[in-house]
DRENNU-795593 format. One line per 2 residues: number of its first residue (from 1); their letters; for each residue x, y, z of N, C-alpha, C. Coordinates in pm, whole numbers, plus 50000, padded with zeros to 5 digits. Atoms other than C-alpha are relative to their C-alpha. Example, Ala and Ser with C-alpha at 12.3 -4.5 7.8 and 13.67 -1.06 7.14 Angstrom:
2
1	AS	50089 49881 50000 51230 49550 50780 50090 50120 50000 ~ 49918 49881 49994 51367 49894 50714 49923 50109 50073
//
This chain:
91
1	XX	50031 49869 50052 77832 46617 89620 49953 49984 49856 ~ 50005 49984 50141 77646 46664 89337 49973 50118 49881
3	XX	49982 49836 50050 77724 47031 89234 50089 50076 50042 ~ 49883 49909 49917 77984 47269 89262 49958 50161 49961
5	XX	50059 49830 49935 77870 47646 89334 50169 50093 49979 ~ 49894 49847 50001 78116 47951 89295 49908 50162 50030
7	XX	50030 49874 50014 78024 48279 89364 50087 50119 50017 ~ 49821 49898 49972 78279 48581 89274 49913 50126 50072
9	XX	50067 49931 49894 78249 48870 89507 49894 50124 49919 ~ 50109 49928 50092 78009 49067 89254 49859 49905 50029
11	XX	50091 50105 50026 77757 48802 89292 49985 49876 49926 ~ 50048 50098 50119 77755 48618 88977 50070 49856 50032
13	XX	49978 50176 49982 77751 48228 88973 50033 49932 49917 ~ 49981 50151 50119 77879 47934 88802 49998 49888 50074
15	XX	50016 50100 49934 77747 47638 88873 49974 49893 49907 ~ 49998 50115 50095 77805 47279 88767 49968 49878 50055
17	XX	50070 50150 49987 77632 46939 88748 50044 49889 49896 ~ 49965 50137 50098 77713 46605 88639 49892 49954 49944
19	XX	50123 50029 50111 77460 46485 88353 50058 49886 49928 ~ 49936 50092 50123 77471 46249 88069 49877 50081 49864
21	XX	50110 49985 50155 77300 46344 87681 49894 49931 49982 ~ 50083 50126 50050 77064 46166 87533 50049 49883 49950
23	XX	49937 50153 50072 77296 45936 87362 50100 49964 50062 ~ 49941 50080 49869 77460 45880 87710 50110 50069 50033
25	XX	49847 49986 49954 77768 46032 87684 50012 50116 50147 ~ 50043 49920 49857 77851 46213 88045 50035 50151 49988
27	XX	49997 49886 50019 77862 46549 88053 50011 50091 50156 ~ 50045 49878 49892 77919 46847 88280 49921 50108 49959
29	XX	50057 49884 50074 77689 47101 88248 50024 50104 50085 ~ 49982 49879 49942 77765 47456 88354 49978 50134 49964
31	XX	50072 49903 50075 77566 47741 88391 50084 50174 50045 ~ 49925 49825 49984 77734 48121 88418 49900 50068 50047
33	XX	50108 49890 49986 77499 48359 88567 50030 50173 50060 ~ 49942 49872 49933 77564 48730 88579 49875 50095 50082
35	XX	50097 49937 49871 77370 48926 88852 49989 50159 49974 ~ 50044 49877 49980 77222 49271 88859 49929 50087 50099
37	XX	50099 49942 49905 77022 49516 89101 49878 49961 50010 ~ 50210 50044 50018 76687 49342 88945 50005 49838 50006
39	XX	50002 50201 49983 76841 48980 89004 50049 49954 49827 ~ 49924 50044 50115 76989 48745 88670 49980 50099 49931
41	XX	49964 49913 50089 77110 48965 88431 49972 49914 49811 ~ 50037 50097 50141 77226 48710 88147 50083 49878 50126
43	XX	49981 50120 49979 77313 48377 88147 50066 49855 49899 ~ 49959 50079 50095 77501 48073 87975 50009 49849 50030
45	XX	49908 50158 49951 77546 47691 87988 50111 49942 49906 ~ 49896 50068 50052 77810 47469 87847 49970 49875 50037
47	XX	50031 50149 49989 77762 47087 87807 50182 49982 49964 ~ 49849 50064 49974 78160 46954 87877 49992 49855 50036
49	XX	49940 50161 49973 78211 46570 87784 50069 50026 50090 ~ 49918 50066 49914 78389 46445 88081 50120 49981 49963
51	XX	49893 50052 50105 78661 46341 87803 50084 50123 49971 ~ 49873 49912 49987 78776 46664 87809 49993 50113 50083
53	XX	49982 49931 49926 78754 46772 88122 50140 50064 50053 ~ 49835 49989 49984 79116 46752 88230 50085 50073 49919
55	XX	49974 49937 50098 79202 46949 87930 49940 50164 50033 ~ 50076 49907 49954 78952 47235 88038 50129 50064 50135
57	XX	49968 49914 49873 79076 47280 88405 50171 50010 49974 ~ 49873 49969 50037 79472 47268 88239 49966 50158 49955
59	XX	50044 49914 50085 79320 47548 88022 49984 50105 50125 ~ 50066 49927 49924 79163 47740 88333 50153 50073 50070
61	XX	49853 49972 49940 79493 47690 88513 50096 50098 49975 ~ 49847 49893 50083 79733 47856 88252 49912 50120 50019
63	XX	50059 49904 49942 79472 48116 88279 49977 50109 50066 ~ 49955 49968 49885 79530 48159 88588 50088 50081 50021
65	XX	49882 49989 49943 79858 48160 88575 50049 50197 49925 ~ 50027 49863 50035 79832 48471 88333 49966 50110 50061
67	XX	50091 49924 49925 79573 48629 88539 50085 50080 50080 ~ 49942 49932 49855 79844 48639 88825 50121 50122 49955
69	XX	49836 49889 50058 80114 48874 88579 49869 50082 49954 ~ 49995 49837 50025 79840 49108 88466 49986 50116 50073
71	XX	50031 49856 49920 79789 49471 88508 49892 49976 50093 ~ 50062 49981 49884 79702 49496 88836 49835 50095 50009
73	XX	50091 49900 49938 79447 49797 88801 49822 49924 49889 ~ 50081 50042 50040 79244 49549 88525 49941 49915 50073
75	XX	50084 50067 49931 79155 49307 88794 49924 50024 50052 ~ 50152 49955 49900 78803 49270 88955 49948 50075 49857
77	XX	50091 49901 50081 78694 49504 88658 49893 49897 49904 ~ 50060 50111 50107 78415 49218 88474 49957 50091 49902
79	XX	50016 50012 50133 78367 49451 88203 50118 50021 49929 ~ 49940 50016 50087 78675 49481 88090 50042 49813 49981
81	XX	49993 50133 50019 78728 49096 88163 49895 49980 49893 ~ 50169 50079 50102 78368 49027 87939 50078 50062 49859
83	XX	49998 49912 50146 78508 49280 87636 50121 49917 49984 ~ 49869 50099 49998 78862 49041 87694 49935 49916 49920
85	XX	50063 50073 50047 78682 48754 87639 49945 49989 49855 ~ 50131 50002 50121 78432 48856 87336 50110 49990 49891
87	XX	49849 49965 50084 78793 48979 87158 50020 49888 49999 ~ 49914 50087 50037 78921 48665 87206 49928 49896 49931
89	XX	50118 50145 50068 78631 48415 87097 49938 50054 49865 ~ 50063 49954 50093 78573 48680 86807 49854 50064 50009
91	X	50140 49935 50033 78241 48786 86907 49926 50172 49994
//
């Protein structure tokens, strides 16, 4: 396999490939794509050394594990998940 596919039940995709840089080092690259009535909406990648992958999917995990205690009536909602997010990365 050389890609791994997601699609949440809204449509939108994340999808990831194994790469290397230019100056070799390996990389995952992964692209986010949010979906609309007119097709991609927006879009993002991420270049993830390999080196700290294992660190990442710990990260995803606890996440997770969050995900599964909150308020019930915020799940499924991606804009309040996206306005979560922006809050938390400052943007």
């Amino acid at each position: 396999m050389n890609r791994f596919e997601y699609t949440d039940p809204s449509g939108d995709t994340l999808v990831a490939c194994p790469t290397t840089l230019r100056d070799g080092t390996p990389i995952l690259a992964a692209r986010v794509t949010e979906y609309d009535d007119e097709g991609p909406a927006n879009s993002a990648v991420i270049h993830l050394p390999t080196s700290f992958l294992e660190e990442v999917v710990a990260g995803f995990r606890d996440m997770g594990r969050q995900a599964d205690t909150s308020e019930p009536s915020l799940l499924g909602d991606p804009a309040t998940g996206a306005r979560r997010i922006a809050e938390e990365v400052g943007a």
